[in-house]
N, C-alpha and C positions, 0 to 999 in steps of 0.2 A: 492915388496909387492903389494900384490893386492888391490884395495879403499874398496872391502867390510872386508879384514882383517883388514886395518887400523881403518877403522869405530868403528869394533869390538874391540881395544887395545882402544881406543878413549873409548869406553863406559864404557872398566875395568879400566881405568887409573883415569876418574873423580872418580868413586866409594870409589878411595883408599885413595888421604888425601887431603892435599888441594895441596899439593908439584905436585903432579900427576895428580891435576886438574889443574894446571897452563901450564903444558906438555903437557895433552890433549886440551886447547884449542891453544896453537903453533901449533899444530900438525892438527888441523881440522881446522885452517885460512890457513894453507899450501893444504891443501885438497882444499878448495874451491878457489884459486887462482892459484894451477897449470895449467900451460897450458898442461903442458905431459896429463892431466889428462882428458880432454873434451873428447868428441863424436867428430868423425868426421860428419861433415856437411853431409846432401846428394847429393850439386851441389860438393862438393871436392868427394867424391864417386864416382860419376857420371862421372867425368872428369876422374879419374883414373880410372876407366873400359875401356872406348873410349880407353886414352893412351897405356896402358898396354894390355898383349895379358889375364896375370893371372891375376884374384882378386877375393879375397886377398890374395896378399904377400908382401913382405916384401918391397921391394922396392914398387909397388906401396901405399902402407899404408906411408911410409916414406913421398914420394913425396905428398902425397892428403896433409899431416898433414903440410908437409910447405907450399905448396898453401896453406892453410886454413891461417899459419900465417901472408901469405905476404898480404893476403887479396883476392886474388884474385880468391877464389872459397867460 
């Protein structure tokens, strides 16, 4: 699921009781703590253009976004 669908179940979910308000805020500290969820940096971009012949795809997106976690871009 996409972060702007989730946003949007997040905004129908407080609306509905408080059961659903308790769900949506699980569900929007999960949003802002995922890492799957970030931007990729521009030096991890950068690095994966140089590497790679295509970008983007899949494997260079893969590869920038673990540089990005090991730190090292």
């Amino acid at each position: 699921m996409s972060k702007k669908k989730l946003k949007k179940v997040v905004k129908e979910l407080k609306g509905a009781s408080k059961m659903h308000a308790g769900q949506a805020k699980k569900i929007d500290s999960i949003l802002k703590q995922s890492p799957m969820l970030k931007k990729l940096s521009a030096g991890c971009k950068a690095a994966a253009r140089r590497k790679f012949d295509v970008y983007p795809s899949a494997y260079a997106n893969m590869w920038a976004s673990a540089q990005g976690r090991k730190g090292k871009c």
